[in-house]
N, C-alpha and C positions, 0 to 999 in steps of 0.2 A: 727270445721274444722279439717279434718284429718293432721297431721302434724309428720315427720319424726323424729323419738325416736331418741334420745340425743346418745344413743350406739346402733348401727344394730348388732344383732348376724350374723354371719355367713349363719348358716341354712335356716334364714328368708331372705336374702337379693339374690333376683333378681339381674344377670348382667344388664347393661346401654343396651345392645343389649335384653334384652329378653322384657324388660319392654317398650324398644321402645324409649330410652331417647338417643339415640345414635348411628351413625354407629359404625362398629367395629373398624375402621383406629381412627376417634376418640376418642373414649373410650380410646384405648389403648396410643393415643400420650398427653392424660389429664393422663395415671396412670402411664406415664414415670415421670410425674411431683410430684407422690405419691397422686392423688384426686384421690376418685371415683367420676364419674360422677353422681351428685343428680340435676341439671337443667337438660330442654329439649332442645336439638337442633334443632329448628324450623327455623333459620334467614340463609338463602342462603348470599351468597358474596354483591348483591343489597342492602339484607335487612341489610348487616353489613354496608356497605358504608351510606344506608339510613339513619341509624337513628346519625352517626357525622353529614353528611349532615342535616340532620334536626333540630338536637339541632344545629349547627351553624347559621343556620333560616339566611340566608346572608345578605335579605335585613333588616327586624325588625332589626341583628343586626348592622348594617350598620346606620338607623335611631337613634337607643339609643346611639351610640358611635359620632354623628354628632358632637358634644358639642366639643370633644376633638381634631378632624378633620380640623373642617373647621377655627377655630382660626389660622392654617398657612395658609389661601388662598386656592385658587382650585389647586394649581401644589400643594400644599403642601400634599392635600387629595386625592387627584392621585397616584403623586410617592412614597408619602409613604406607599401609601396600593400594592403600588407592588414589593417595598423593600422587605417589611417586611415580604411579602409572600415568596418572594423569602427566607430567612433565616426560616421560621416558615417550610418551604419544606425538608430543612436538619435536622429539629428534624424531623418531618417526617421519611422523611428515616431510620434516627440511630433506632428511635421507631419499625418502621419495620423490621429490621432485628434483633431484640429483640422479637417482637409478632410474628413472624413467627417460631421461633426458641424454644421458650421456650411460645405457647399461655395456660393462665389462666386469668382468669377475675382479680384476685388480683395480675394481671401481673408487675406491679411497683413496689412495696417492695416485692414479691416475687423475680422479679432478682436482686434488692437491695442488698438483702439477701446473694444470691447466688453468687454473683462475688466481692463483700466486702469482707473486712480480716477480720479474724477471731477477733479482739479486737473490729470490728466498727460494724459489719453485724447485729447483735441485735438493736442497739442504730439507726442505718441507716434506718434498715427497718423499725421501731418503728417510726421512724419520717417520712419518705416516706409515710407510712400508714395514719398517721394522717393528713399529710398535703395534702394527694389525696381527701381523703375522707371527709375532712372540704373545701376546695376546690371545691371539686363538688356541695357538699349543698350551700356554698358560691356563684354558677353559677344558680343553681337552685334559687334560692330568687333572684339571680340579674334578670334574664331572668323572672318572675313571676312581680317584681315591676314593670319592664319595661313596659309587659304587663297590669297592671294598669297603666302605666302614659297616654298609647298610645289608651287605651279606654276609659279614663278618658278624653283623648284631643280629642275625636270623640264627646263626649259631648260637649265640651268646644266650639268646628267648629260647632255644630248645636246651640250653642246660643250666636254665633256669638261674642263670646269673654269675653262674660259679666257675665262669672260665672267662678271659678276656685278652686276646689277642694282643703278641707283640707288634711291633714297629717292623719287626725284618715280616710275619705274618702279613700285615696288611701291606708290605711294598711286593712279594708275591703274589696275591691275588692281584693287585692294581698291575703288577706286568704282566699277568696270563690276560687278565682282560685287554688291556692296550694293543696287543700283539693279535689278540682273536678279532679288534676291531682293522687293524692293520691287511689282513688278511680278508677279511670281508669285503671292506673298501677294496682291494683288489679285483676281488674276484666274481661281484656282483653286480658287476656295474649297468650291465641290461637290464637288472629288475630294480637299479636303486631306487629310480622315481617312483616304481609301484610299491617299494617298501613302505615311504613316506607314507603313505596313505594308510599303511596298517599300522603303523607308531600310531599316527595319529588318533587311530580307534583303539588302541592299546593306552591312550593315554584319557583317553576321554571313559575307558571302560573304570579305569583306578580312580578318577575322580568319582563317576558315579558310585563306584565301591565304597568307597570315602564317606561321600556327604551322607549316603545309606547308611552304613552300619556303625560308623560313631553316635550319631542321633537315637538307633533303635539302641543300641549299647551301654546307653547311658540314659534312659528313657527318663529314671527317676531321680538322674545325678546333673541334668541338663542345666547350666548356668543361665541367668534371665538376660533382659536384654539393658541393663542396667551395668553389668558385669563384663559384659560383650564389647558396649561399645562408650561406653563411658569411666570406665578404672584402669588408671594408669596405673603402673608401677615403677621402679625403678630400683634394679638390682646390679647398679654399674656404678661407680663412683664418681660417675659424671653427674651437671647438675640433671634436674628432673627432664628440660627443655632438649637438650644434646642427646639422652637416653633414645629418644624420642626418635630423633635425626637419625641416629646410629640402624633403628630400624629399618629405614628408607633402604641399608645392605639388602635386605632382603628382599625386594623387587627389583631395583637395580641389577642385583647377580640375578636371577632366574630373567629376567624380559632383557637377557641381554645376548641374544644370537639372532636377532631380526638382519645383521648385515649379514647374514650365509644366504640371505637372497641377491644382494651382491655379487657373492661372488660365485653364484651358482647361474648367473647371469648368462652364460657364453653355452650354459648347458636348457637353456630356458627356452622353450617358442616362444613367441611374442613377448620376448622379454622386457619392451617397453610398458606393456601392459601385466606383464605374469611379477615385475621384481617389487613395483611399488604398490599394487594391492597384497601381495605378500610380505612384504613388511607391516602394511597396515591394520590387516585382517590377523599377521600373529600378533601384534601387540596387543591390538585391540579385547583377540580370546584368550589371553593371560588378563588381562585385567581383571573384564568380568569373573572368568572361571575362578580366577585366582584370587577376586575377592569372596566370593560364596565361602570356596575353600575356607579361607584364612575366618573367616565368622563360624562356619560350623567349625573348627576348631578350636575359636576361641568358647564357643558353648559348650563345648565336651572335654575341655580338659580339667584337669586337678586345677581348683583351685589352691593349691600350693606350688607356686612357680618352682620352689628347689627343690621338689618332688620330682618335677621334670627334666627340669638343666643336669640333675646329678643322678638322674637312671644310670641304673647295673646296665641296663642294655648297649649304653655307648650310641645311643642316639634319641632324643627326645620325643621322635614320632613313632618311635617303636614303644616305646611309653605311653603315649597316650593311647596307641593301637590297644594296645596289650589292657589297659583300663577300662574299656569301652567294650573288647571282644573275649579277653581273654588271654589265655595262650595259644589254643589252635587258631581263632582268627588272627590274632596278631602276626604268628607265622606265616598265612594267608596272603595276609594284606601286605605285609614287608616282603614278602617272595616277589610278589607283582609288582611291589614298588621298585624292587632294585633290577627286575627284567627291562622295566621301564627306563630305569638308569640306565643299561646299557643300553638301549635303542638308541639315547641321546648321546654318549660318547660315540657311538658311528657314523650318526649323524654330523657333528662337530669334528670328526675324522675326517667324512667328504668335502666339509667346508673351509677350512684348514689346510687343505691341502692345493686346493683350487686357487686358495690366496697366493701358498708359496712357490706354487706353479706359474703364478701371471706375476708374480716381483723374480722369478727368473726368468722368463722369457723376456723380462728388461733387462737381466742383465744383474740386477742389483745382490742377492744372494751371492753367499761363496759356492764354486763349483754351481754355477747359475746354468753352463754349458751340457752339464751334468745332470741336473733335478728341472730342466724344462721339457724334456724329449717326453713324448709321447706315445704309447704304448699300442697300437691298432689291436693287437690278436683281443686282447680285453677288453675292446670297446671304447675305445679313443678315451684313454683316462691316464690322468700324469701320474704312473705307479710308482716313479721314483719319489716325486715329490709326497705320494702318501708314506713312505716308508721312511722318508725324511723326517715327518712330522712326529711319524711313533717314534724313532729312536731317540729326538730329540727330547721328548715326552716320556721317553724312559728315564733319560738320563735327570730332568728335572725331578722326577717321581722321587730319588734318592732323597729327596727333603724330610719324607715322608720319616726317614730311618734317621734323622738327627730330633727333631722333635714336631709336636703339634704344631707349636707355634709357626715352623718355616714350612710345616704343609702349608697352614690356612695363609700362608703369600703366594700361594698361590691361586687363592680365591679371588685374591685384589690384585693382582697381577689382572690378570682378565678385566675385571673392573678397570681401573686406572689406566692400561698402555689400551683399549677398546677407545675409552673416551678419548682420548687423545685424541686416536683416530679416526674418529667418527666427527669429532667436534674441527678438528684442523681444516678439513677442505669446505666446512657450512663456514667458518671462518671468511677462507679467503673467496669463497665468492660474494660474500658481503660486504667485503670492506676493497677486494681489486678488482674483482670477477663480475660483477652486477651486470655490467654493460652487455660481456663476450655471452650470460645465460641466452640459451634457449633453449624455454620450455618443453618436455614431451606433453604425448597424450593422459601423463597424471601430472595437474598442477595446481597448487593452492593456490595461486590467484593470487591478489591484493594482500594474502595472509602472510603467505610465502615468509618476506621479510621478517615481521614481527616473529613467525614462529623459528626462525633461524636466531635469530636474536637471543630468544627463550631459551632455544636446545645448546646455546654455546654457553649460559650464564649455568645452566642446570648441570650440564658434564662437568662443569670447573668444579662446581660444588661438590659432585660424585668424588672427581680425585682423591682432593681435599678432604671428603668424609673416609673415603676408602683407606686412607693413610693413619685413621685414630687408631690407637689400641682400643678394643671394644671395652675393659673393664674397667678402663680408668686411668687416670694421670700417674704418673710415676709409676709404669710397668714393671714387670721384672723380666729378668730374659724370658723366661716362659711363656711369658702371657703379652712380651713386647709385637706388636703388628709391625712386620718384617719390609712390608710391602714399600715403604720408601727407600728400605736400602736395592731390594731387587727391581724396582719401575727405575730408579736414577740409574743404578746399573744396566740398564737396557737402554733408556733417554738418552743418559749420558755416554755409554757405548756406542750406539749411531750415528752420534755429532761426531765423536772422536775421530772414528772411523771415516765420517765423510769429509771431516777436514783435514785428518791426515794422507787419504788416499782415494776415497773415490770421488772426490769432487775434482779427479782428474779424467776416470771415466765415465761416470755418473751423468749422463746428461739429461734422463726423462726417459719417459717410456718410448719404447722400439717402434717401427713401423717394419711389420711381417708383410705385406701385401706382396705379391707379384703380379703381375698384369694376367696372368690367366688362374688365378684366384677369383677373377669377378666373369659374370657374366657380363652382356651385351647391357640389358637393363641394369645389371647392378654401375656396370662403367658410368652410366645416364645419368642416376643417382647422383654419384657423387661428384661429375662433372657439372649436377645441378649446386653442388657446395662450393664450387668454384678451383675443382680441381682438376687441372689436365692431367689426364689418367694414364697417359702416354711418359710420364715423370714417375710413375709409381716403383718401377724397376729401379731408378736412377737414385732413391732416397738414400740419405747414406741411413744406416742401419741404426745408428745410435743418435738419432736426431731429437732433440726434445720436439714437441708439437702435442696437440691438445686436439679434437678433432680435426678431419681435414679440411678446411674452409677456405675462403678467396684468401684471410691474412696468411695461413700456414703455406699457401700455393703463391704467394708470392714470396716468402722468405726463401722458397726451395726454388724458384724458377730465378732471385737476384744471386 
């Protein structure tokens, strides 16, 4: 397989416009950032919204987060999925006028980087980096088991109860799946942005299935609206208030792959305009869809919550399916539901991989030299770095065969090392960065600040709730929430690591450009940022720098 030499000469190197891997507008707004463009730009604005939308997968994730939900009651699983939205909406925002501004796929510790001072911006990005991209694999094996448990429980519904899968079972299926989505991501790369587009009607088709046939299913069992959205419960041994909180899990994990527009960024046309309405438009349609969702399920379910949590089936949505339809819809509707689940693990596959592609083409990764090369015969896509991410994703899967409790760490894994990284570089442009912003063509204006403000106060809280045992004070191993000791082990693994060795070559992200990387206009461009473009050759490789502007072109010309 043809793959992209470790150094392009000059002579040999095609512009992003000649070879077809980009318009001109963006080529030139990725070599303000110092990239050459080596992805293709295939995915329009849809296909960027599609594939957050898709890996959020709303209802699947709505189904595997039940467990955490409905222990407050049906108001409890209501209002907190549109709380919670509503705050997940202003990182949102802050993120957008972030990827609008400054779009790259390793767009998180890339502005990490750039709007940090100069004693943290190594150390910052360093950890940003690591904890995006364990993070994502973390989402990836979460969204993959799920998917075994929810086809594992379509088994379980067709023998009516009387068989239930072991641990070595479900870590089987979870690595045929992993490995088919490995292989996909490979090998599809021309149609993946048309794929987007059919997830997304595959996902809106299970919704409509959904809010359909529980309502006619339960015609004469339907809960009022007294029941809905006003009875709390509380089946956790926390007080009534916290039960409550601990809900908020469950939008948090589902509305939480809005940054794969990030880093789907470098594959985006108008990715100033495609990354931050695609953040905002998936958030925005998980909120709503995902409140309707979450009401017609609170009106169609058993009124007996431990009817639900302790279903034969091994999963609580296959329970209320199965209440509402039956057993041949319930088979139906959970067949669709877990195709749907796999749509979202390939999705979270190509996004994933795109990250640990852009923290190796800086260098930061081990064997970085290795998993940043680029694949042409397949359509300019980082095959190694996908294959990276599955095997790493296999290897975390093993959780799965010690018990429940060190799976579901890695639900919060996802959770906790995301916010980090999501919330660290809204951080540092707020309190170092404010000066060096410039706006793109998506920007909240005068809000900007306050909602940066909001989206850093609201992730601490996420951590911090992600780290409870869900049923209560004084856990037992089983039922202990793992997730503090695997987030410090990864937090505290990348400090480690950057203070014992790579904060000797760690210096920030790379500048790839060569001089005949740009076109005549694109040289214009960036000469209008105050860059002699005649120096681009001359960068040392491992430079820190933040866009290429008059400061960065005077630090490289003293």
């Amino acid at each position: 397989m043809a793959e992209h030499p470790e150094k392009r000469t000059g002579h040999a190197k095609k512009t992003a416009l000649d070879t077809g891997l980009a318009s001109e507008d963006d080529a030139a707004a990725l070599a303000k950032l110092g990239y050459a463009q080596e992805l293709r730009r295939n995915f329009t604005m849809i296909e960027v919204f599609g594939i957050a939308f898709s890996i959020m997968g709303l209802l699947p994730s709505i189904a595997s987060t039940l467990a955490y939900s409905i222990p407050s009651g049906p108001a409890g699983m209501v209002w907190s999925w549109f709380l919670a939205s509503m705050f997940i909406m202003t990182v949102g925002l802050a993120m957008a006028d972030l990827g609008s501004a400054m779009p790259t796929s390793g767009g998180l510790y890339w502005w990490t980087h750039y709007f940090a001072s100069p004693k943290t911006r190594n150390a910052l990005s360093f950890l940003v980096g690591y904890s995006n991209t364990l993070g994502l694999v973390g989402g990836l094996v979460s969204i993959d088991y799920g998917f075994s448990l929810m086809l594992l429980s379509v088994v379980v519904i067709a023998n009516d109860g009387n068989w239930s899968p072991s641990n070595g079972v479900v870590y089987a299926v979870f690595l045929g799946c992993i490995l088919c989505h490995g292989v996909l991501a490979s090998t599809m790369s021309k149609i993946m942005g048309k794929l987007q587009t059919t997830f997304v009607v595959m996902n809106f088709v299970l919704i409509l299935a959904t809010i359909v046939a529980l309502p006619v299913g339960r015609a004469s069992q339907r809960n009022d609206a007294h029941f809905i959205f006003a009875e709390l419960n509380n089946l956790t041994a926390w007080p009534q208030g916290w039960s409550f909180m601990l809900a908020w899990l469950s939008p948090i994990w589902t509305i939480g792959a809005f940054d794969s527009c990030v880093h789907m960024s470098e594959e985006a046309a108008n990715a100033v305009i495609a990354v931050p309405y695609g953040i905002v438009f998936s958030i925005g349609s998980c909120w709503l869809f995902g409140w309707i969702c979450v009401i017609v399920i609170a009106a169609c379910m058993d009124t007996n919550l431990d009817n639900i949590l302790g279903s034969s089936f091994g999963q609580p949505m296959a329970q209320i399916y199965y209440d509402a339809v039956g057993k041949r819809g319930a088979l139906a509707l959970m067949t669709l539901l877990f195709i749907v689940q796999f749509m979202m693990g390939l999705s979270i596959t190509v996004a994933a991989s795109r990250q640990s592609w852009a923290f190796s083409r800086d260098g930061a990764l081990p064997f970085s030299s290795f998993f940043r090369k680029i694949n042409i015969q397949l359509g300019h896509i980082p095959f190694r770095a996908i294959w990276g991410c599955v095997g790493l994703g296999a290897v975390l899967g093993l959780l799965s065969l010690i018990a429940p409790a060190a799976a579901q760490a890695l639900f919060s894994l996802a959770v906790a090392g995301n916010n980090v990284a999501w919330g660290t570089p809204i951080l540092c442009r707020l309190v170092w960065g404010q000066q060096k912003f410039k706006p793109g063509p998506f920007y909240t204006g005068r809000f900007s600040v306050p909602l940066g403000w909001t989206a850093i106060t609201f992730l601490c809280f996420g951590i911090v709730l992600s780290m409870f045992p869900v049923g209560g004070p004084n856990p037992t191993a089983a039922d202990m929430n793992y997730t503090v000791v695997i987030n410090s082990a990864v937090w505290g693994g990348a400090l480690l690591y950057y203070a014992l060795d790579a904060r000797k070559w760690f210096t920030g992200p790379k500048i790839t450009l060569t001089i005949d990387d740009l076109s005549e206009s694109q040289k214009r461009t960036i000469a209008e940022e105050g860059l002699d473009v005649g120096d681009v050759n001359t960068m040392p490789q491992e430079t820190n720098r933040g866009p290429i502007t008059a400061e960065t072109n005077a630090k490289f010309v003293a």
